[in-house]
Structure formats: C-alpha cells, structure tokens
VEXGULO-729875 format. One record per residue: residue number from 1; x, y, z of N, C-alpha, C, O in turn. Coordinates in pm, 1 decimal. Each point is the difference from the previous one (the first is absolute). Layout:
BEGIN
     i       n.c1       n.c2       n.c3      ca.c1      ca.c2      ca.c3       c.c1       c.c2       c.c3       o.c1       o.c2       o.c3
   NUM          X          Y          Z          X          Y          Z          X          Y          Z          X          Y          Z
...
// end
This chain:
BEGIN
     i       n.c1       n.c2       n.c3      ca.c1      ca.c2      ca.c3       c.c1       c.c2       c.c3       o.c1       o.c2       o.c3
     1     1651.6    11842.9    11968.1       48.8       46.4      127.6      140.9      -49.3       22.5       51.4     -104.8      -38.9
     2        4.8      212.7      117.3      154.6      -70.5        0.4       20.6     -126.5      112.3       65.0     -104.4       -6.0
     3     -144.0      158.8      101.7       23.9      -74.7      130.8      -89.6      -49.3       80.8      -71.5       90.6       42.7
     4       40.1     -204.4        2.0      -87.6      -47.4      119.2       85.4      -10.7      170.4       86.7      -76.0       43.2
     5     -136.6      152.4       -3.1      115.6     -102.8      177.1     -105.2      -60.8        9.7      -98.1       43.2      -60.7
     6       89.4     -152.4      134.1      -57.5      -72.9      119.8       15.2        8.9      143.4       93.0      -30.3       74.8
     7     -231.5       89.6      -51.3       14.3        0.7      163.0       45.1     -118.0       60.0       47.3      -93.8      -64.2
     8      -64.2       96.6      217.0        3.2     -109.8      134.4     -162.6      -57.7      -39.5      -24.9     -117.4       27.4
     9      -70.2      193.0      -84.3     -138.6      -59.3      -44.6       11.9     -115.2        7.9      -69.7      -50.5       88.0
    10      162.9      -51.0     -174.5      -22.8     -116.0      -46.9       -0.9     -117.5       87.8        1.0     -115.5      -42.5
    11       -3.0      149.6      170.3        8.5      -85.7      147.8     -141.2       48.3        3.9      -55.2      -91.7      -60.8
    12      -14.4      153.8       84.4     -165.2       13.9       33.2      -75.4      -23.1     -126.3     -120.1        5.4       26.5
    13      136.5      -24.1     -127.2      -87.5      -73.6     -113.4       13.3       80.7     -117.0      -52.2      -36.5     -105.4
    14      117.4      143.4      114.0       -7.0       78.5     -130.6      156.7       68.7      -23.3       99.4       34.5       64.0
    15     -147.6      -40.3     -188.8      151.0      106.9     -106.2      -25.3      123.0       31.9     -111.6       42.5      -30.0
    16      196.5       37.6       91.2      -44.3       94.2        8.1      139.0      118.3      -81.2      110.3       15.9       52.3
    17     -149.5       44.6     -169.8       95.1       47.9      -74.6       16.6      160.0      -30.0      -95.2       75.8       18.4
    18      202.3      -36.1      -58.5      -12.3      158.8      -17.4       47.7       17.9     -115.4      120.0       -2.6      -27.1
    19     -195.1       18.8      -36.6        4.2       41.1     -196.5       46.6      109.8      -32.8      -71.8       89.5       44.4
    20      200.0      -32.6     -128.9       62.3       59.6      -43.9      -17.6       -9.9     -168.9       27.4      -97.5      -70.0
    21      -63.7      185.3       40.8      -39.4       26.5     -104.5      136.1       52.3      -62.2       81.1       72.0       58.2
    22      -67.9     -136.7     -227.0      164.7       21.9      -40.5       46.6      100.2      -33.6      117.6       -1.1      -36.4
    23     -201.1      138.4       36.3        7.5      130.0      -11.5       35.8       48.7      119.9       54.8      109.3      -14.8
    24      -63.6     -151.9      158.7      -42.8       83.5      100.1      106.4       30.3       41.0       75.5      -83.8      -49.2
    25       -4.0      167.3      123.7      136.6       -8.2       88.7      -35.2       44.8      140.5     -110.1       51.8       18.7
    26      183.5      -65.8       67.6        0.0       28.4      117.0      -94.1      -80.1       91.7      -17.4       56.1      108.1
    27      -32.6     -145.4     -119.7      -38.9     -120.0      103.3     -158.4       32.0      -13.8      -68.0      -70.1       74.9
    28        0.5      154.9     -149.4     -110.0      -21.3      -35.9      -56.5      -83.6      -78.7       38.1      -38.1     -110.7
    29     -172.3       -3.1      196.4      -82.1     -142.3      -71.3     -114.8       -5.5       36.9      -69.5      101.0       10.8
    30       21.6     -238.6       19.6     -164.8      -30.1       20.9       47.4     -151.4       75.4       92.8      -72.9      -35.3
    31     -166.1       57.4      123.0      -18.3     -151.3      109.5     -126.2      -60.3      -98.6     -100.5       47.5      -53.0
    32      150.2     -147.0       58.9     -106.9     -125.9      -61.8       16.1     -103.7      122.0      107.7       -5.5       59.3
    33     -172.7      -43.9      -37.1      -74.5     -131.3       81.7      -25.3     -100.3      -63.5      -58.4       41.6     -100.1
    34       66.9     -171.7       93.6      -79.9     -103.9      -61.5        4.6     -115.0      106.4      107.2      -16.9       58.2
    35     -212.1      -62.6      -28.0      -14.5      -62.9       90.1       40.7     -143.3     -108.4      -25.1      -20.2     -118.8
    36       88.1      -50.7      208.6       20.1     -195.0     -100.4      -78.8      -77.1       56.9      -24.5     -102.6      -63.5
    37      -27.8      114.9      166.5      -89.3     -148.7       86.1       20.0     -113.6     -102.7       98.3      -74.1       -2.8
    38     -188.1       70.3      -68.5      -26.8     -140.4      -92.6       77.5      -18.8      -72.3       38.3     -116.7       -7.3
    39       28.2      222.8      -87.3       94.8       12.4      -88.4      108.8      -17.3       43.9       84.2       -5.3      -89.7
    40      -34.5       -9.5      215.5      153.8      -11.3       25.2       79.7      129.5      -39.6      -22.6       56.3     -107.1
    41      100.4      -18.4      181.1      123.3      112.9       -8.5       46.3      -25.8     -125.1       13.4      105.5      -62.0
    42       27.6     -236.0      -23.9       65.6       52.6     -106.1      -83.8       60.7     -134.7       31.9       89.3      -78.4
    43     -149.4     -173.3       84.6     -110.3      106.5     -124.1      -12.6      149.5       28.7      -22.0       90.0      -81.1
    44       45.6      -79.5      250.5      -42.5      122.0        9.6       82.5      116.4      -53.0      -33.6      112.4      -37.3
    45      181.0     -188.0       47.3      144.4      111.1      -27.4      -47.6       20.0     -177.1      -35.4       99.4      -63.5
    46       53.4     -234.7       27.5        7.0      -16.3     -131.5     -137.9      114.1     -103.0       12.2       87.0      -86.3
    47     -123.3     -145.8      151.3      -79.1      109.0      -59.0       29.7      134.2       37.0      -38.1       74.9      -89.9
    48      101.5        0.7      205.5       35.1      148.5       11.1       66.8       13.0     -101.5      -44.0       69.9      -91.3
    49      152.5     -125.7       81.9       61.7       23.8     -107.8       32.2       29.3     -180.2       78.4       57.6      -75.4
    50     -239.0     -169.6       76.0       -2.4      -30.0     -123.5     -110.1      156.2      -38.5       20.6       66.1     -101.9
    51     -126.2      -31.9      197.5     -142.5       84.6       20.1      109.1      138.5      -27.3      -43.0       87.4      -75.2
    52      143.8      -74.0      119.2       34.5      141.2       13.8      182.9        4.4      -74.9       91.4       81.2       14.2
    53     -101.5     -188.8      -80.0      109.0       14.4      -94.5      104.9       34.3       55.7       69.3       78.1      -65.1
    54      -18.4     -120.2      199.8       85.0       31.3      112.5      165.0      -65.1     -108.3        2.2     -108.4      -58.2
    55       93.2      191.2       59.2      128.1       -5.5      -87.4      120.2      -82.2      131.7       76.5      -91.4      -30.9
    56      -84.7      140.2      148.5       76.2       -1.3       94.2     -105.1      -33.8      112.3      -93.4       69.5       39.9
    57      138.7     -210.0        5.1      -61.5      -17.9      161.6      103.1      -40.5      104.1      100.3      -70.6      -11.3
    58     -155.9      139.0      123.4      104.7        5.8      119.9      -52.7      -78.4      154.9      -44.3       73.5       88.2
    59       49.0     -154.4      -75.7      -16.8      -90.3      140.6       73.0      -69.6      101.9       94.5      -71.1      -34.4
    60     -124.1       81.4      149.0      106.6     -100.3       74.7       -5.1     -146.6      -53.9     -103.1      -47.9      -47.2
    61      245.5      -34.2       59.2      -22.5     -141.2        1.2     -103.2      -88.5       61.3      -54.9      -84.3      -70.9
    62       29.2       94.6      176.4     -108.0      -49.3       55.7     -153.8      -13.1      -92.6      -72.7      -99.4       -1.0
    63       49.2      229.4      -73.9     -144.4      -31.8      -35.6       34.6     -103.9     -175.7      -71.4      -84.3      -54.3
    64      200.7      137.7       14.1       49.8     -123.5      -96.9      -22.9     -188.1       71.2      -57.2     -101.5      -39.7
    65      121.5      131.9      133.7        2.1     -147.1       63.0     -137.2      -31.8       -7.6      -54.7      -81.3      -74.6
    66        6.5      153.2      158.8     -165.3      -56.4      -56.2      -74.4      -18.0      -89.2     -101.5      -69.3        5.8
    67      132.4      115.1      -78.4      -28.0      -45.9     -145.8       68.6      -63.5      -64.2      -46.9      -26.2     -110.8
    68      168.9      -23.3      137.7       38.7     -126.9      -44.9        2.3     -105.2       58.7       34.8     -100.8      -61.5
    69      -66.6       94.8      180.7     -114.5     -125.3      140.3      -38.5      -14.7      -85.2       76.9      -52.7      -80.4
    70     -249.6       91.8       18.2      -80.0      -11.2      -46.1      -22.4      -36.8     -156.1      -95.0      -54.5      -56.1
    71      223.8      107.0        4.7      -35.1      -46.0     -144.9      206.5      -39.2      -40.3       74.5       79.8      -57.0
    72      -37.8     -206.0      103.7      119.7       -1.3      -12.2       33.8      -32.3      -90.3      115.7      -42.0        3.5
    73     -193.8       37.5     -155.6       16.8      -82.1      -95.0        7.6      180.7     -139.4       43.1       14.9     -114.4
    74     -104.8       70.2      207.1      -36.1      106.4      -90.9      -92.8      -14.9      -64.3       -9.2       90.2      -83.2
    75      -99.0     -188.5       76.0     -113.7      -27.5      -97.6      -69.7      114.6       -7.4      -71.6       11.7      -99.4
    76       73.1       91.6      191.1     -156.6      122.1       69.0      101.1       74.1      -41.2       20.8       81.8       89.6
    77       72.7      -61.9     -199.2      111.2      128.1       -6.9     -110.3       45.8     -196.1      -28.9      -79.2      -89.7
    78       11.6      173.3       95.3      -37.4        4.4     -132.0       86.0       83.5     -107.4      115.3       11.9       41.4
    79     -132.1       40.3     -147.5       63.2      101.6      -28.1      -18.1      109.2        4.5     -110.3       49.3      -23.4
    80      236.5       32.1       61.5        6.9      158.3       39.5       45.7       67.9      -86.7       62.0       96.7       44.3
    81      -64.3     -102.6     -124.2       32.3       81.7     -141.0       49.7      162.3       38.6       75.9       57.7      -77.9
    82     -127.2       14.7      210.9       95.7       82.3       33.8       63.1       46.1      115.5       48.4      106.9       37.0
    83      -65.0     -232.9       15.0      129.4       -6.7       84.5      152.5      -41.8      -26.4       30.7     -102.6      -60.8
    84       75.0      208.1      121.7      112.8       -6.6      -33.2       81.5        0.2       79.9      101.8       38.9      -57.2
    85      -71.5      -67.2      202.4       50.3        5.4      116.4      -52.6      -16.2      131.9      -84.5       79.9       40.2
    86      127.7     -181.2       37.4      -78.2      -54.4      120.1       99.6       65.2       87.3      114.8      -19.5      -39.9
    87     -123.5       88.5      143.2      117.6       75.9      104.1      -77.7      -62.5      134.8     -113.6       38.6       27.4
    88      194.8     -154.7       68.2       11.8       24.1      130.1       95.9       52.7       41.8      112.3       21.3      -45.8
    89     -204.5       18.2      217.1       74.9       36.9       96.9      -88.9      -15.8      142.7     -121.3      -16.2       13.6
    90      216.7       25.9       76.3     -109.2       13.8      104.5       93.5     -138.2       81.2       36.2       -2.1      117.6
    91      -17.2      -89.5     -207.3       44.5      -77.3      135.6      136.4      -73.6     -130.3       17.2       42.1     -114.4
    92       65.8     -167.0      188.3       66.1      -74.4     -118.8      -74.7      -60.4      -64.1      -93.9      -45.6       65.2
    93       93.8        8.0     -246.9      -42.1      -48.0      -94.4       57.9     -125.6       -0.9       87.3       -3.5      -86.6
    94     -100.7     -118.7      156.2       -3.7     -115.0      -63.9       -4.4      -65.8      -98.0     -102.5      -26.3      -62.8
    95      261.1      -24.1       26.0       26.6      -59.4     -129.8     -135.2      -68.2     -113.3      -32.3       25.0     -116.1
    96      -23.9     -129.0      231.9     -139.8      -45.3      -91.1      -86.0       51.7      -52.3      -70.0      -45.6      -90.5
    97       61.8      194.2      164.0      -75.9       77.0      -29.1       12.3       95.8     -130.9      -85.8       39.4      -79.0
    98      202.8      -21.0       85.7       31.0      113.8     -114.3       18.0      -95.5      -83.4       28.5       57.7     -104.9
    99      -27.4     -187.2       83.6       17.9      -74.0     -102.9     -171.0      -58.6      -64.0      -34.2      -29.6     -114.5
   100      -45.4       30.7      246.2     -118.5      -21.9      -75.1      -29.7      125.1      -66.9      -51.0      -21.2     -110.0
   101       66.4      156.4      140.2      -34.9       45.1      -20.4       22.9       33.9     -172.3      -91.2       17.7      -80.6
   102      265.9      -14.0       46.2       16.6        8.7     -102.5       -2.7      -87.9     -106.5       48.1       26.5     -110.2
   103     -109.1     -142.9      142.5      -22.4     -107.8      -79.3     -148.1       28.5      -47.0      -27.5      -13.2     -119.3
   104      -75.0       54.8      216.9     -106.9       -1.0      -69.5      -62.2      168.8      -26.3     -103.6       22.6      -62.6
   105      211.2      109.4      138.9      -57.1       84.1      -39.9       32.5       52.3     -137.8      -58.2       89.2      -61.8
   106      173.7     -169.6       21.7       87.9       44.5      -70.6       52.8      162.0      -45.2       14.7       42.8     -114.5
   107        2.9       14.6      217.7       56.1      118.1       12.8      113.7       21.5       70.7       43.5     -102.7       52.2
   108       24.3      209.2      -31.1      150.3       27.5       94.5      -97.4      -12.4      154.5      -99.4       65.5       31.3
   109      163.2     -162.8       37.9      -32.1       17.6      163.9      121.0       55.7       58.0      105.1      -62.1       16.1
   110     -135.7      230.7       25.8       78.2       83.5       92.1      -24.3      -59.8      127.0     -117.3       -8.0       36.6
   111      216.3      -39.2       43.7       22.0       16.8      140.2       81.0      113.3       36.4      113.9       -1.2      -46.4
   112     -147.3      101.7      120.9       60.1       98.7       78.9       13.2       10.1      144.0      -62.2      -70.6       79.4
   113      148.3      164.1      -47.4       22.2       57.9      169.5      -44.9      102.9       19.9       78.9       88.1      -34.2
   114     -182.9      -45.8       79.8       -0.1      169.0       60.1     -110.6      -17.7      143.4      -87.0      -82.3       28.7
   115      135.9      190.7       31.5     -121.6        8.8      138.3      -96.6      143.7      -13.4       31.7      100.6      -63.4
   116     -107.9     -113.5      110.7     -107.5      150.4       35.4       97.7       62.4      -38.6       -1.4       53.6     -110.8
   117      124.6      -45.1      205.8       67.6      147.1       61.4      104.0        5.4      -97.5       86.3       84.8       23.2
   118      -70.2     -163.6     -141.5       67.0       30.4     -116.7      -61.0       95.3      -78.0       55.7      103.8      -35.5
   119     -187.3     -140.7        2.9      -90.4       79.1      -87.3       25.9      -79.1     -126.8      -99.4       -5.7      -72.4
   120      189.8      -46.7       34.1       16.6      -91.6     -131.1       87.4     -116.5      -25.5       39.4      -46.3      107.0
   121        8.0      -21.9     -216.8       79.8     -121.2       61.5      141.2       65.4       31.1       57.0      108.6      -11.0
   122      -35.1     -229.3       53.2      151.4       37.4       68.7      118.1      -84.9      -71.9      118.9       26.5       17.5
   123     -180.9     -166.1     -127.9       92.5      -37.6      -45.8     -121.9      -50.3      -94.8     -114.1       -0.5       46.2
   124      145.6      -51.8     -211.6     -128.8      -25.3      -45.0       69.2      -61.0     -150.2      120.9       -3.2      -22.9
   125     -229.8      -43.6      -71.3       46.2      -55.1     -131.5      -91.6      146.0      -51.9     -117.8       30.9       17.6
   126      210.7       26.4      -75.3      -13.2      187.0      -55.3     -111.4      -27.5     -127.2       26.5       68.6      -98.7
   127     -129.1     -144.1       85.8      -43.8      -19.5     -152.9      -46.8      170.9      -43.3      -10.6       85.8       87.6
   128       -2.4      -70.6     -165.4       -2.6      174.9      -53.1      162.6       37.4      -75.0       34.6       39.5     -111.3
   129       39.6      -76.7      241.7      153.0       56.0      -37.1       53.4     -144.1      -67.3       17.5        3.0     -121.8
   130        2.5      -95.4      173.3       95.3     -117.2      -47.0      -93.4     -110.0       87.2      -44.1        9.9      114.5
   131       29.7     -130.9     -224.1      -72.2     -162.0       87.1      138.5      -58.0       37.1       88.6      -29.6      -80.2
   132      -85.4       21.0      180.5      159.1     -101.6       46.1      -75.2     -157.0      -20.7     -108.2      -39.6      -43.3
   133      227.2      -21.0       98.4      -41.1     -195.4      -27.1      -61.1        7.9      124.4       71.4       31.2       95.3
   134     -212.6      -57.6      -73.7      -22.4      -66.4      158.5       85.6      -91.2       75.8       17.9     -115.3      -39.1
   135       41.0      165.8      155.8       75.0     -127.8       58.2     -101.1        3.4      152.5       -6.8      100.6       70.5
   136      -69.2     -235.9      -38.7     -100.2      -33.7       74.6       36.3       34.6       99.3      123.0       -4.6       -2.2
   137     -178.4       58.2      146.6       54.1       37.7      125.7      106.5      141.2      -39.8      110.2        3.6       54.7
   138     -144.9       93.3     -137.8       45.3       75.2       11.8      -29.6      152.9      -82.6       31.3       14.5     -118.2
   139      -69.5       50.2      166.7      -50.4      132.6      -35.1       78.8       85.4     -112.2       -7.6      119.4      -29.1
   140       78.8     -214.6      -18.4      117.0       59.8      -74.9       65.1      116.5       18.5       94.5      -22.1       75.6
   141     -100.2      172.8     -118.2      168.4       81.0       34.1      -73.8      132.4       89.3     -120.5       23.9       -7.8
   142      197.1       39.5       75.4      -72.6      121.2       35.9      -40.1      122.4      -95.0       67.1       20.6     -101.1
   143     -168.6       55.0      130.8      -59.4       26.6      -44.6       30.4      116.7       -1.3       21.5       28.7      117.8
   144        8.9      142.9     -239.9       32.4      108.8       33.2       13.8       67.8      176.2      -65.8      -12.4      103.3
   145      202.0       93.6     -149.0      -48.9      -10.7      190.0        6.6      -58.4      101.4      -49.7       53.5       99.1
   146      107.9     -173.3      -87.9      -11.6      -71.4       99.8      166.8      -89.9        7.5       33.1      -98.9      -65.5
   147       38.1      166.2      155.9      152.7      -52.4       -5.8      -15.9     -114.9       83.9       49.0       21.7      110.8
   148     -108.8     -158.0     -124.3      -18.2     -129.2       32.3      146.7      -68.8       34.0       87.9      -28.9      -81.3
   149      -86.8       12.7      211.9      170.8      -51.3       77.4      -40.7     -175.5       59.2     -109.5      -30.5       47.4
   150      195.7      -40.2      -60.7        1.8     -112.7      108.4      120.7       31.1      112.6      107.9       38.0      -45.6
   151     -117.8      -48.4      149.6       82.2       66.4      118.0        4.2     -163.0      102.4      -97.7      -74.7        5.3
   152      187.9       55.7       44.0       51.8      -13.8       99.0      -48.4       47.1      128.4      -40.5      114.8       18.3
   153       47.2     -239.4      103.8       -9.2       68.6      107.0       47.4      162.7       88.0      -50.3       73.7       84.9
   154      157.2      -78.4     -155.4       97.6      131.3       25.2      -75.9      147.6      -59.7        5.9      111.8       51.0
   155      -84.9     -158.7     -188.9      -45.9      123.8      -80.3       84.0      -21.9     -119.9      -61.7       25.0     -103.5
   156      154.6      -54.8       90.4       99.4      -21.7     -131.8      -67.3      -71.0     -122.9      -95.1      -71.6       31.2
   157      121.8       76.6     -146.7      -67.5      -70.0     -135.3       81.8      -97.4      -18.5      120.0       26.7       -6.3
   158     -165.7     -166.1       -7.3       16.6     -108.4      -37.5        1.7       -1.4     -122.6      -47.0       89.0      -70.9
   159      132.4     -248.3       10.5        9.4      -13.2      -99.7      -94.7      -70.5      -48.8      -78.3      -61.8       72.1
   160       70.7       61.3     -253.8     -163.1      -66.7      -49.9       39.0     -147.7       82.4      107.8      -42.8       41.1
   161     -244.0      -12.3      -37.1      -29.7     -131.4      -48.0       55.4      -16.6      225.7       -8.7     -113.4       47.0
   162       39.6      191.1       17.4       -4.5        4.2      137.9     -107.5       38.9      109.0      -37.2      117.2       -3.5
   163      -17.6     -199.2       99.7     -169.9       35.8       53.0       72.9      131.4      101.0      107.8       23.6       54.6
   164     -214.8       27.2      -67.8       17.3      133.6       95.8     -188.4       95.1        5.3     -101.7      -41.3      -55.8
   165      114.1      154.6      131.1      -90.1       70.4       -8.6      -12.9      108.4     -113.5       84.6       73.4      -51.0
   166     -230.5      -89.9       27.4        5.1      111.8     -127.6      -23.4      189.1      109.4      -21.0       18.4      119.9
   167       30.5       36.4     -183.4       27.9      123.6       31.4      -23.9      103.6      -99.0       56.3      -47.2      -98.8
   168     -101.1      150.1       66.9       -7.5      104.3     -114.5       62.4       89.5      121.7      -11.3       -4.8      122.5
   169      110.6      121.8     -249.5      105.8       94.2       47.2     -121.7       90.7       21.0     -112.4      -23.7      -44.4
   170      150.6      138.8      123.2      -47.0       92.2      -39.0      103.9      104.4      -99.3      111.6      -18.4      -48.7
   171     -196.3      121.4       46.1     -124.9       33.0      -25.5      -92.3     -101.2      -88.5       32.8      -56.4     -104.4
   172     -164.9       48.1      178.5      -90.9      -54.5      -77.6      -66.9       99.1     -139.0       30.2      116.4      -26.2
   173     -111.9     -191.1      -35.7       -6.9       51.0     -166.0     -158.4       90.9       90.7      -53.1      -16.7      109.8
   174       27.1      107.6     -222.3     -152.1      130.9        4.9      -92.5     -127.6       31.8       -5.5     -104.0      -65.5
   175      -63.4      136.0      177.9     -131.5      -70.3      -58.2      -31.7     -128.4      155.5      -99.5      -60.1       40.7
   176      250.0       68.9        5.1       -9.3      -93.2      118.4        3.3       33.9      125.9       72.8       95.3       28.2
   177     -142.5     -156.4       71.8        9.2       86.3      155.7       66.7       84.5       59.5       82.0      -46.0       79.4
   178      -88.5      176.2      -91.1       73.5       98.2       67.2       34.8      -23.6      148.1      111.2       29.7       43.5
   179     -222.7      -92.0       45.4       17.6      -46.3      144.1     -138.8      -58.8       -3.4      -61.7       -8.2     -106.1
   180       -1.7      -43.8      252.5     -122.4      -24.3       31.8      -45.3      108.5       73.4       62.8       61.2       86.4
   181     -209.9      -35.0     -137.9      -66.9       98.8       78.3       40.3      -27.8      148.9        7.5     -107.6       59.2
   182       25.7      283.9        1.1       -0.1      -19.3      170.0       58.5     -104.0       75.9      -18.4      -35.5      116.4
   183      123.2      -23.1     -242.7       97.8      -86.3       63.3      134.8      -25.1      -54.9       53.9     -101.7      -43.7
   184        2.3      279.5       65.4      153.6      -41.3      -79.8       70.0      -74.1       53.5       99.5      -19.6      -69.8
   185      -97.0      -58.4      200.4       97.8      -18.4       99.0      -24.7     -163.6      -17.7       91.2      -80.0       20.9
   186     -213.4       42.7      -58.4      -79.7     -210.4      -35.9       82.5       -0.1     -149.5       54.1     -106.5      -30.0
   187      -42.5      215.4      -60.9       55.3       46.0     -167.2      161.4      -85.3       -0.2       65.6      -82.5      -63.7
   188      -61.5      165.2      176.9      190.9        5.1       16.5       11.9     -152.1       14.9       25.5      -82.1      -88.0
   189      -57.8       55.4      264.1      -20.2     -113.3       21.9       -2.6     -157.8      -72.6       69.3     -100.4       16.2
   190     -200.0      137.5     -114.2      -48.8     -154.9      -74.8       73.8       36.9     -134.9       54.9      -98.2      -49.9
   191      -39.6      220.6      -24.3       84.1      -20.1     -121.1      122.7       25.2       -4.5       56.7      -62.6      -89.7
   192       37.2      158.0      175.9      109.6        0.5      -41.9      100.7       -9.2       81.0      112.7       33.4      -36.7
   193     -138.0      -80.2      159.6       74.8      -79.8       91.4       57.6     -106.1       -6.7      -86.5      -86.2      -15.4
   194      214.9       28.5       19.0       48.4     -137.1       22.4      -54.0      -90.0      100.6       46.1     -113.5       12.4
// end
C-alpha cells in the first residue's frame, strides 16, 4: 500500500487509517481501525504498517509525540522493511521529534505546509521529484504552483533571511479553493484581504 493517514482516532483509543492501495489513484481506499488499549499506540502504528506493507505513512506530530512519550528510547520501533517515508502535517514538527523519528525510523521524515483549502502541500521536501537536505523547522521549497512571498507590513517582499508574513500570489495553482461555499464575501475577507 502506498499510504496510511491517521485519523484524530488516536485521542479516543484507536488508529484510525485510510489505506491506499499502490495501484489506486484518485483518493480511493479502505478505513481500517485498530484499537491499542494494552498494546499502546506505538505497536499499534507499527503493526498497521508492517500487516499491510504500508510504503508511505502520513500523521500529525502529535500522535508521533506520543509515541515517543512512550517509547523514547525506540525499543517498540521494529523493522519496516517497507516503509519509505514518514510525512507530517497538521500542526509544527518539533525538532525532537523529527529527530526521533529519523533515528529510529530510519527513513526520509517529510515535514510539510498545506491546509484543507489547499487541497495539497503548499511547500514540501518533493521526494518522487528530488530529496532536498532536511533543514528542521522547515517544510523546505514551494511546491509546483505556489508563488510563496515573505511581505512586509506594507505587502512588499522582503529580503531572505528578514521576518515578515508569508503570503502566496495569486493566482492560486488547480486544485485549491475557488471561494467558500455561500460565502464569497468571509473568501475575500479571511484570504485575500490585507
């Protein structure tokens, strides 16, 4: 399988995952469930993974953190023989984190940027096209499509290595919010207003 997500499940006792099969395209799959009670969240990831030969898994930091609470040494990490890429998102990836992670998953740990209303990332480490160097706290480059600005109070682009607001130009890339339902006027408002 190419892909596992992880639900919000993992706050009420279970993994709750959507299996993509490495043939499939277009967001078709199958939900699997597995409950951890006794086993703890990290046997539970670890066996999805290992049961369904998962290549690519995708989770927020948070359910990582918890599993490295719990096993900070990696002892409960086994081998994944086909897993090949760990991708968060969902919230910031914490340095410790992406470091436990790649110490004992030993695979590329993607941290990315994207929201719902992207539909995909918005800045990302491209593995498929090119592996860049991970640099920690950062999603590395934008992603097709996406003219990624740091701006100034004014709206103007700053120079590198200067704090400012991030911003994407428009036009946005196929695939991302045209407006919000029955609310072009909240659209305008929350995205492309100063």
């Amino acid at each position: 399988y190419r892909a596992a997500f992880v639900d919000a499940g993992v706050l009420r006792g279970a993994v709750v995952l959507h299996i993509v099969p490495e043939n499939q395209h277009g967001g078709q799959g199958r939900e699997a469930e597995t409950g951890f009670g006794e086993v703890g969240l990290a046997a539970a990831f670890w066996r999805v993974i290992n049961e369904h030969r998962v290549k690519a898994f995708f989770t927020a930091p948070t359910a990582l953190r918890a599993i490295k609470r719990d096993d900070p040494e990696g002892k409960l990490v086994p081998t994944l023989p086909s897993l090949q890429a760990l991708y968060l998102a969902g919230e910031r990836a914490d340095p410790d984190t992406i470091l436990w992670a790649q110490r004992h998953l030993k695979v590329p740990v993607v941290d990315h940027w994207w929201q719902t209303e992207t539909g995909y990332a918005i800045a990302a480490n491209p593995l498929g096209i090119e592996h860049l160097p991970v640099k920690i706290g950062s999603p590395s480059v934008p992603m097709p499509g996406y003219d990624v600005q740091v701006l100034d109070e004014g709206g103007h682009p700053v120079s590198p290595g200067t704090l400012g607001a991030i911003a994407i130009k428009l036009p946005l890339p196929p695939g991302t919010l045209p407006t919000l339902w029955n609310a072009e006027d909240r659209f305008i408002k929350s995205y492309l207003s100063h």
